[in-house]
C-alpha positions as CSV (number, residue, x, y, z in Angstrom):
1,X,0.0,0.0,0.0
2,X,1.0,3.2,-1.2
3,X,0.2,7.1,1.0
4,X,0.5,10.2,-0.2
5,X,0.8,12.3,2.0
6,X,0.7,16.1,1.0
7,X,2.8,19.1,3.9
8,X,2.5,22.4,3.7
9,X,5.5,25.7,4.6
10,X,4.0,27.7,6.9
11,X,5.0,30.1,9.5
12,X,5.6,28.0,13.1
13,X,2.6,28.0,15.4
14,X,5.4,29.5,18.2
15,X,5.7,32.5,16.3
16,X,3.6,35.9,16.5
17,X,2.9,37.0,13.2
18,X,3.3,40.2,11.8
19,X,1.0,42.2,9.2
20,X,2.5,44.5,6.9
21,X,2.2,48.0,6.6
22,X,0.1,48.5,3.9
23,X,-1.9,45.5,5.4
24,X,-1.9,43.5,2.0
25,X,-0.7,40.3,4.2
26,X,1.2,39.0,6.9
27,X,5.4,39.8,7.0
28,X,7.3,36.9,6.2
29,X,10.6,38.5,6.7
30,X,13.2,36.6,9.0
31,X,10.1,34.5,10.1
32,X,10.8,31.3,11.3
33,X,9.1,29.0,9.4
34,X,7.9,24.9,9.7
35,X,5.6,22.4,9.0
36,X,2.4,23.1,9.1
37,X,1.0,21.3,12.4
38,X,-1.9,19.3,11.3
39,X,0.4,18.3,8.3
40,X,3.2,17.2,11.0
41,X,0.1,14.8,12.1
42,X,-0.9,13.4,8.7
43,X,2.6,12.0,8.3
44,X,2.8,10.5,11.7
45,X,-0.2,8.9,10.9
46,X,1.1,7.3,7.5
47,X,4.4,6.4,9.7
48,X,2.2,4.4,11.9
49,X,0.6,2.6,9.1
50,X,3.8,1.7,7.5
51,X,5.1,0.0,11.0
52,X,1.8,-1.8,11.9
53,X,3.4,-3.0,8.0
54,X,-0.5,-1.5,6.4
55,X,1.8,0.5,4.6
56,X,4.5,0.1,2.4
57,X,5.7,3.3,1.5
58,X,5.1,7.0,2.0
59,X,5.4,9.4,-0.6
60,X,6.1,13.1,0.5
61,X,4.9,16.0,-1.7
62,X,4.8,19.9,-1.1
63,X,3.9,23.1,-3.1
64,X,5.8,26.2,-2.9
65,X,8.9,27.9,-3.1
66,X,12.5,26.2,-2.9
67,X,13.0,26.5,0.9
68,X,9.6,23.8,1.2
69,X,12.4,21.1,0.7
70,X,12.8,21.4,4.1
71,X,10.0,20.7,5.0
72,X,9.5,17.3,2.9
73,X,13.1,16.8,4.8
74,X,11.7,17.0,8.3
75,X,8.8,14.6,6.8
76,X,11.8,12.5,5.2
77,X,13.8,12.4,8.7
78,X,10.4,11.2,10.6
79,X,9.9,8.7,8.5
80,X,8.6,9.4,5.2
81,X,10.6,7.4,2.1
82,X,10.6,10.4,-0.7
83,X,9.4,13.7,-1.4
84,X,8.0,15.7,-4.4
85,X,8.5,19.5,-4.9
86,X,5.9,21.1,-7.4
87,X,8.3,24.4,-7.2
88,X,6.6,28.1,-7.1
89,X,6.6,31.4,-5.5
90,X,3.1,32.4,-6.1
91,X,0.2,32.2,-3.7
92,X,-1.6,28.8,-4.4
93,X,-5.3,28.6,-3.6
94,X,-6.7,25.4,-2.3
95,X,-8.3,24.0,-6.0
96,X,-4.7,24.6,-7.5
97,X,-3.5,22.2,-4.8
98,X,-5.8,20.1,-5.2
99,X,-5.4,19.9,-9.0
100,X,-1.6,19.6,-9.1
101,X,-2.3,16.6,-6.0
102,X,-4.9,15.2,-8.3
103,X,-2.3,15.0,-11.0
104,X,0.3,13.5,-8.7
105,X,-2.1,10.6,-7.7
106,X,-2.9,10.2,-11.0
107,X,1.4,9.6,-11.4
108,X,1.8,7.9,-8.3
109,X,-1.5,5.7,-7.8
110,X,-1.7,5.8,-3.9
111,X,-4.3,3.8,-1.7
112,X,-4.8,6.9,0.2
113,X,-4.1,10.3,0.2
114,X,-3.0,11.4,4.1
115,X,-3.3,15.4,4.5
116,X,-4.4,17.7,7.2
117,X,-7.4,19.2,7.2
118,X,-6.2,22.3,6.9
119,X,-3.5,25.0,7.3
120,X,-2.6,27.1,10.1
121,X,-2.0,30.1,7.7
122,X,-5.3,30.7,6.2
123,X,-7.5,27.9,7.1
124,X,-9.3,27.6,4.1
125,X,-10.3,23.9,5.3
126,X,-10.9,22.8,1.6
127,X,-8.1,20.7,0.0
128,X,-8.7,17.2,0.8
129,X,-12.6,17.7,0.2
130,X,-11.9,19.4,-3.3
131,X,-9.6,16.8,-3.8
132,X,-12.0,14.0,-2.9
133,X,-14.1,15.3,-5.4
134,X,-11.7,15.9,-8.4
135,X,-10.6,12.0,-7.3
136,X,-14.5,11.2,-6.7
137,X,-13.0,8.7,-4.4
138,X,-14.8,8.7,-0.7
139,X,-13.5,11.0,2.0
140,X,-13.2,11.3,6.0
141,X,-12.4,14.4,7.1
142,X,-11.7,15.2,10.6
143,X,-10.2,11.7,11.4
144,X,-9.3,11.3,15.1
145,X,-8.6,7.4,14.8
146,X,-8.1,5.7,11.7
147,X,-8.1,1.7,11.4
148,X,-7.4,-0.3,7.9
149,X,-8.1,-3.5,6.7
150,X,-9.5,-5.7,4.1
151,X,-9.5,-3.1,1.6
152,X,-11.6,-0.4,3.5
153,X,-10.4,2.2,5.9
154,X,-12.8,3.0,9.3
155,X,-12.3,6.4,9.7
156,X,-13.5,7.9,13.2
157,X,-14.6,11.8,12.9
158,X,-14.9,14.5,15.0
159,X,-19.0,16.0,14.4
160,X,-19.9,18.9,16.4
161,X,-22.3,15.8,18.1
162,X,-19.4,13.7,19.2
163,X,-18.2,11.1,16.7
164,X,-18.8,9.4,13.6
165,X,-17.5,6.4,12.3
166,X,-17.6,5.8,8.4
167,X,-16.0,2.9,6.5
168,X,-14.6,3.7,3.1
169,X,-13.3,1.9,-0.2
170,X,-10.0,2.8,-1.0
171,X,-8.2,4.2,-2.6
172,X,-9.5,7.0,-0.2
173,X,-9.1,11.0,0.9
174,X,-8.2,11.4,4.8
175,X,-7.9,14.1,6.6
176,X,-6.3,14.4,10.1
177,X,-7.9,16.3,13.0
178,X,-5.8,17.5,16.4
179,X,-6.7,14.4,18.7
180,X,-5.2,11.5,15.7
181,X,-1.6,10.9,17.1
182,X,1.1,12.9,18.3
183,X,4.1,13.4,16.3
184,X,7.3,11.9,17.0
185,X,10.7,14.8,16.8
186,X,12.9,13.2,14.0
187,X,16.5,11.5,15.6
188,X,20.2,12.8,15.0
189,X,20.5,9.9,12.8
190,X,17.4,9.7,10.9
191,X,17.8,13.6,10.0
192,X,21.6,12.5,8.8
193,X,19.4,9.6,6.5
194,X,17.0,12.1,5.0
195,X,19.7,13.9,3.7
196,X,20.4,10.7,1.2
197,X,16.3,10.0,0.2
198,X,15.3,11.5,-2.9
199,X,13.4,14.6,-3.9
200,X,11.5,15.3,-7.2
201,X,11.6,18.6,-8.1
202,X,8.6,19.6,-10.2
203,X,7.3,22.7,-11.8
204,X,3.4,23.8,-12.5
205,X,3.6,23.1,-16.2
206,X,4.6,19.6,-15.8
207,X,0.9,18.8,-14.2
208,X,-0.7,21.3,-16.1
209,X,-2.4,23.5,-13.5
210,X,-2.8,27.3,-13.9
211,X,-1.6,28.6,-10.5
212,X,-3.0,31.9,-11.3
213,X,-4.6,33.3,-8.3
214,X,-8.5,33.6,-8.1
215,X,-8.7,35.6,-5.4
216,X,-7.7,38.9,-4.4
217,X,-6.7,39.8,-0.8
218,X,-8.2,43.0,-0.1
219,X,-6.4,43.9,3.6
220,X,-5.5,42.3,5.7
221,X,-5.6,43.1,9.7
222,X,-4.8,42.0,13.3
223,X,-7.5,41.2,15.2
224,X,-8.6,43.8,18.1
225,X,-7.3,43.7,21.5
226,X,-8.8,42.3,24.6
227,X,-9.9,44.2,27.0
228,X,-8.7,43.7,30.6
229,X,-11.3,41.5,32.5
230,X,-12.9,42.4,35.7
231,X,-13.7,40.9,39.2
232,X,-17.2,40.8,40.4
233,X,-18.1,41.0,44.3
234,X,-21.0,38.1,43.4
235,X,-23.4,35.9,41.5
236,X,-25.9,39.3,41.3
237,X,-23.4,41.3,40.2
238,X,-22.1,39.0,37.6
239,X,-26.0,38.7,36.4
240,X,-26.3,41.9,36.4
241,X,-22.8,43.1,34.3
242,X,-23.7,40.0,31.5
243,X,-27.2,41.5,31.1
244,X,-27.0,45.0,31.0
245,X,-23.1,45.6,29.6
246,X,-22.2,42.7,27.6
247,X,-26.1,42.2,26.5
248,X,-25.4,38.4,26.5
249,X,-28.9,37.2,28.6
């Protein structure tokens, strides 16, 4: 069995981001930058797989600029067996992804395609569902356990009424929620090893996909401050600050 498991360059959940200026997007300047988080989870996930031996090998792939590569290294050093670059510098909007990925699985014939659900950059939330659709194979989104055998994959989701379990025929789309695993840090020598695995490095035109932004960021803003909270003598009080200040009963 074959995963593909797309990861995403995004700036590291640690750090405080910055918006320009002119407020046409967030400063990427000497920001450090990582995996995106729910990415890091989606390739744990396909590790897991492959040493319960479900899996036989994991396929890497990221779209972006050069620096990406390391990020499909840190996938390499967890565990991952190669990476694919689709190299660019422009913006790409979740239906180019998922065109380029459709394309890729179309090359690469996976049994499933592992991804996160979304990114911590501008949580669009749509990748693996327009992907699942461009595929028309059968999705879980939101997986908090995922078990596979005998050809189908039981994906547990999280539904804003608890959970859901749904069975699916692979080759499938699955994406990974915050309670699925916990990622493992990469070892000394397993980072040394990804050094030596291979990367393809790919550009737009070889897949055919028109990278050419649809939408247009109008401004962009930091969200407003919080006001210092307040201590309340009692109950009453409290009652009566929800009611007649904050107009919330």
């Amino acid at each position: 069995m074959k995963i593909l498991v797309p990861v995403k360059r995004v700036v590291d959940y640690n750090v405080k981001v910055r918006v320009k200026p002119d407020q046409t997007g967030v400063d990427l300047a000497n920001v450090k930058m990582s995996m995106n988080p729910f990415c890091e989870i989606a390739v744990e996930e396909a590790i897991r797989l492959k040493e319960k031996g479900v899996a036989t090998e994991i396929v890497v792939v990221s779209i972006g600029p050069a620096q990406a590569q390391e990020t499909l290294r840190t996938a390499l050093a967890m565990g991952a067996d190669r990476g694919i670059l689709v190299e660019t510098d422009t913006t790409v909007e979740p239906l180019a992804v998922a065109k380029t990925l459709k394309a890729i699985a179309a090359e690469e014939n996976p049994d499933i395609v592992l991804l996160g659900k979304q990114a911590i950059d501008d949580d669009a939330n749509q990748t693996g569902q327009m992907l699942a659709a461009l595929l028309d194979w059968p999705q879980g989104t939101f997986a908090s356990e995922v078990a596979i055998a005998d050809g189908k994959a039981n994906v547990t989701r999280e539904i804003d009424g608890g959970l859901q379990t749904v069975a699916l025929e692979l080759p499938a789309v699955i994406t990974t929620d915050l309670r699925l695993n916990e990622p493992r840090y990469a070892s000394l020598p397993n980072i040394m090893k990804a050094k030596r695995k291979p990367i393809d490095m790919k550009k737009p035109d070889d897949y055919g996909v028109d990278f050419t932004p649809r939408l247009e960021v109008v401004k962009v803003t930091e969200p407003a401050k919080r006001e210092a909270g307040i201590k309340v003598a009692d109950v009453a009080e409290l009652v009566s600050k929800l009611k007649d200040e904050a107009g919330v009963i």
